[in-house]
N, C-alpha and C positions, 0 to 999 in steps of 0.2 A: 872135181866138178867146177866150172866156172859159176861166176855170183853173173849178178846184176852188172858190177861195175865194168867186168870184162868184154859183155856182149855189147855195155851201149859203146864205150871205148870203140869197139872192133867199126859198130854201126856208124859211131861218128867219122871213123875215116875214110871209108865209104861213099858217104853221105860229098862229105870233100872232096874224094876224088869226082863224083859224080859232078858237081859244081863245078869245079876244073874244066870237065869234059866240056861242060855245059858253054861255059863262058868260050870255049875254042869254038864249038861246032856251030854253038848259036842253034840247036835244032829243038824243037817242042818235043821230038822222042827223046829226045837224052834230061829235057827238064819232067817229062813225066817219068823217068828214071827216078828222077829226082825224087820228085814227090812221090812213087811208089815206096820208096826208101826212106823218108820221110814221115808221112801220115801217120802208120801202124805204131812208129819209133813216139811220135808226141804221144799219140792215145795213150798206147802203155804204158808210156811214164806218167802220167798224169791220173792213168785208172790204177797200177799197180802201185809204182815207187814214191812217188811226191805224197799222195796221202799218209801212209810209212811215216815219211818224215815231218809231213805239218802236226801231227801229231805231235811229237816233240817239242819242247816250250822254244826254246833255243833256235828252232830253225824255220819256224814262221816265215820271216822277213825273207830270209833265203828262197825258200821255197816260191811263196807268194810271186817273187822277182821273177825265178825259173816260169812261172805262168804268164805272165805278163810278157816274154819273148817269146813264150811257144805261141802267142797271139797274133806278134808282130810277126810270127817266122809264116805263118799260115794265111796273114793278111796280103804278106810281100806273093805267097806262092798262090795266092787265089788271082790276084791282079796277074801274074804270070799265065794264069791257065785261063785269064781272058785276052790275053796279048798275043797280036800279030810276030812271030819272032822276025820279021823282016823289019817290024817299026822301030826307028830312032831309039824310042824308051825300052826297047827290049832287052839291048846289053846291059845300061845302065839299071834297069832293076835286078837283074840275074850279078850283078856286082852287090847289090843290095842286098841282097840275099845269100851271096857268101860272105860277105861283114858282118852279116846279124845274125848267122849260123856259127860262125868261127868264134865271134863273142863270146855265144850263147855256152859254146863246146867249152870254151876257154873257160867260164863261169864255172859252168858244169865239173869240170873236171878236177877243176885245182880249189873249187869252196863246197860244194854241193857233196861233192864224193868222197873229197875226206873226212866231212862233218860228219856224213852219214854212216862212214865208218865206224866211228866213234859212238854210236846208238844202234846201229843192227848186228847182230853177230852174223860171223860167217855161216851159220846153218842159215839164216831168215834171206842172209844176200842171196845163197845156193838156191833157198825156195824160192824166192822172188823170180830168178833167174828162168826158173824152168815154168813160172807162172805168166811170166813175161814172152817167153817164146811161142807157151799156148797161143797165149792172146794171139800175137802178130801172126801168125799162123790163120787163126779164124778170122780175124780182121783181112786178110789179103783175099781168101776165099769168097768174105759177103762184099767187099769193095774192089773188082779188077779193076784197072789200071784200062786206060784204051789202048 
């Protein structure tokens, strides 16, 4: 059974490719792509996973940090879902937003997930895993996308 670590992994590349997209076509459909892919991804880590771990004496700081950019990543994507994609500032913040997602992945992946390794077992990742999919699951049904 996959954990946690495997699905946000899979999600963050995704996530990336969608950026990618995003930064070629320049289109509001492929940035609400974005954030469809996006949204349910912060929630659940931050209603599921992150609590898990601030728990933990050790990973406070970590954790706290991981908040603190799912802030920045949602502040960049709110300003985007008020943007003309035709205006000057359009590419340049959709660039903003894949440096401060790549970061965030970059964080994520190589401090956040092996720490957390090291405190969940594989049974709690597996549950998390399948509590995490619920969620995003009912989260995409109560919040469509346009």
């Amino acid at each position: 059974m996959e954990t946690i670590y495997d699905i946000l992994k899979a999600e963050h590349r995704q996530v990336s490719d969608l950026i990618q997209q995003a930064m070629r076509d320049g289109s509001k459909e492929t940035f609400y792509k974005v954030k469809a892919k996006t949204d349910p991804h912060l929630q659940g880590e931050e209603k599921l996973f992150y609590p898990l771990l601030k728990e933990k004496e050790d990973l406070g700081e970590l954790v706290n940090h991981a908040y603190e950019e799912h802030n920045e990543i949602k502040s960049i994507s709110s300003e985007l879902e008020n943007m003309d994609p035709g205006s000057s500032d359009w590419t340049s913040k959709i660039k903003e937003l894949d440096q401060t997602v790549s970061h965030h992945v970059d964080e994520e992946e190589n401090k956040v997930f092996p720490a957390a390794q090291k405190v969940l077992s594989e049974d709690k990742a597996q549950q998390i895993a399948q509590q995490y999919l619920d969620f995003e699951k009912s989260f995409k049904q109560q919040h469509p996308m346009p």
